[in-house]
N, C-alpha and C positions, 0 to 999 in steps of 0.2 A: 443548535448550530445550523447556521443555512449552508446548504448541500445542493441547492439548485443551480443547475447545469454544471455540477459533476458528470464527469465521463469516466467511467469507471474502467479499469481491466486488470485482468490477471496480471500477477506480476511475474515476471519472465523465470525466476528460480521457485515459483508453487510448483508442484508436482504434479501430472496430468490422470490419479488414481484418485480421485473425487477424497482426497484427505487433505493435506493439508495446503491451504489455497489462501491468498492475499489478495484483495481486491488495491486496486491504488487510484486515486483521483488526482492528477498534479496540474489541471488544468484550471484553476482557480486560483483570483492573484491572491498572494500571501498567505495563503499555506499549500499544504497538501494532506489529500485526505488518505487514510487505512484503515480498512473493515478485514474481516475473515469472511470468505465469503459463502462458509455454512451456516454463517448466522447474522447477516445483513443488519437485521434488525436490532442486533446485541450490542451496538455501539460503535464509535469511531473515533478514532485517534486522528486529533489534527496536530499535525508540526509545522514550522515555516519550513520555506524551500531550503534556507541554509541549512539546517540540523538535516531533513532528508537526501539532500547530497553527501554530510558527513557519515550519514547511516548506510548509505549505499556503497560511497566508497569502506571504510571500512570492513563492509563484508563481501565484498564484490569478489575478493582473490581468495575468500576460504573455499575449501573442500568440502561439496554434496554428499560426504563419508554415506 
C-alpha cells in the first residue's frame, strides 16, 4: 500500500503511558490510514474516510471506564 506523505499522529483518546497508542493518517485522498504505534512496522489498516467517520462517531461518547 503507498503511505507516502502520510502524516501521521496520535490519536486523541491513546493513552499517554507508552501502552496503548493509535497512530492515524487522514491526510491522503480516499482513505485513512491506522497503525499501533508500538509496532509501526506490523501493518496498517486502510478504511475510506466514510466508514472512519462512522468509526469515530460511534465511539466518540463512550466511557474511558
Amino acid at each position: 500500500m503507498e503511505m507516502t506523505g502520510a502524516r501521521w499522529r496520535t490519536a486523541t483518546r491513546s493513552s499517554n503511558n507508552g501502552g496503548d497508542c493509535v497512530e492515524v493518517a487522514d491526510n491522503l485522498p480516499g482513505r485513512v490510514l491506522v497503525r499501533d504505534s508500538k509496532a509501526r512496522d506490523g501493518g496498517t489498516l486502510a478504511v475510506t474516510p466514510t466508514a472512519w467517520r462512522a468509526f469515530v462517531a460511534a465511539t466518540a461518547h463512550r466511557s474511558t471506564d
